[in-house]
N, C-alpha and C positions, 0 to 999 in steps of 0.2 A: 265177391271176388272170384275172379275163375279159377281153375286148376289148371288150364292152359298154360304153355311156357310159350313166350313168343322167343321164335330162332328167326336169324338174321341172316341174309344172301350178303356173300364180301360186298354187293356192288351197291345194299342198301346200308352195310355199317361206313361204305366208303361216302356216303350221299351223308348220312348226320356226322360223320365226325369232318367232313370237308377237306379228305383227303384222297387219293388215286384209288382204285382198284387194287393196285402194285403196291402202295404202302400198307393195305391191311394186309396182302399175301407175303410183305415180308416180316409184319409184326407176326404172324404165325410162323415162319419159319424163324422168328427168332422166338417163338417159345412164349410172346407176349400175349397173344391170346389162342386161343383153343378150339380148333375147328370138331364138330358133332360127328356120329355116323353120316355119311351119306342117306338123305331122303329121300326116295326117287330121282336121286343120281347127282342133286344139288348139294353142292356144300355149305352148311350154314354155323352161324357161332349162338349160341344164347343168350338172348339180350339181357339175361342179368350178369352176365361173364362183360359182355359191351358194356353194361352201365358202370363196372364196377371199375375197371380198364379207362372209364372216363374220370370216374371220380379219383384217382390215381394221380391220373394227368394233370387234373385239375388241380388238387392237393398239390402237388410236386410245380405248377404254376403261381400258387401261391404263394410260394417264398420269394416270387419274384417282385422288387421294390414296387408298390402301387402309393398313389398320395394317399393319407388317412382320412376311410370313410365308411360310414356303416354301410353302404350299399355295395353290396356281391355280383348286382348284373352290370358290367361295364361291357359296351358295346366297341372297341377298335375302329375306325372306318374313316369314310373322305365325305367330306361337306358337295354336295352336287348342286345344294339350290338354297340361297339367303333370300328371301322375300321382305322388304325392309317400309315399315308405314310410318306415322308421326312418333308412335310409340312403342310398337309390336313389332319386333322380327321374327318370321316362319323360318325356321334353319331345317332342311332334311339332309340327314347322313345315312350315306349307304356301307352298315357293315357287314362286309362279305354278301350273302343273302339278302337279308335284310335291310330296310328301308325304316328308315326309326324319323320321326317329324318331331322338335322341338319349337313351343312358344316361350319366348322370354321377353323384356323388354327391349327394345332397341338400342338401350346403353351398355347392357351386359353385352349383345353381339357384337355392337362397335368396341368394347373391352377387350373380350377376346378376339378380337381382327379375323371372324368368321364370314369370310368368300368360299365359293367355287373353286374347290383344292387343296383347300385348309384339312390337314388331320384333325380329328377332332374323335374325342371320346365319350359316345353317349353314358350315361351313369342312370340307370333305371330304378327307382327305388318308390316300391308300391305294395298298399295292402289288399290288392285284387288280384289275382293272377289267372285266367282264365282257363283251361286245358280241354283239347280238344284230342280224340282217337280217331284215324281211318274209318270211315264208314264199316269195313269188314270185317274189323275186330268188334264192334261195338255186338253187346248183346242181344 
């Protein structure tokens, strides 16, 4: 593990948490997070001060009514493409970023009445998780 501390530009913690520029400059003027010295003139925060600031969020989203279920990734989003065969339906929902593809049976998507439009909630629940680093952090 390194000794490195990765620091964050407002306009890359604005790109992961998927909000403005102007929302993290004002979570700093309200004290909710914490901007560094100046590093050659850039102003940055530390991404374990971001992660912790997420997990917060997160926490504090958690009280918010969800149906009961062991899986923690639920995906928000809108159904773009139902692909429908004798038996198989391809359902892809786009949430926010992300582009999430489900195969179910074709009675389940006729169940839940999933078209082009439909909200719809991906629920991710797996024992592989993959993680990948920036090329230029990598060691």
């Amino acid at each position: 593990m390194s000794d490195s501390m990765t620091n964050l530009r407002f306009s890359e913690v604005a790109l992961l948490l998927r909000v403005s520029d102007d929302t993290v400059r004002r979570w700093v003027d309200q004290g909710r997070l914490t901007v560094l010295p100046p590093d050659g003139g850039r102003m940055a925060i530390a991404g374990a001060e971001v992660a912790a600031f997420v997990r917060e969020r997160r926490d504090q989203d958690d009280d918010a009514p969800t149906p009961h279920s062991s899986a923690r990734n639920r995906l928000d989003g809108i159904v773009t493409s139902v692909q429908r065969d004798a038996l198989i339906a391809l359902v892809e929902i786009q949430a926010g970023p992300f582009r999430v593809v489900s195969m179910m049976t074709r009675e389940a998507a006729d169940e839940l009445g999933l078209e082009p439009g439909s909200l719809a909630t991906a629920v991710v629940k797996s024992t592989t998780v993959l993680v990948e680093t920036p090329q230029a952090e990598r060691p």
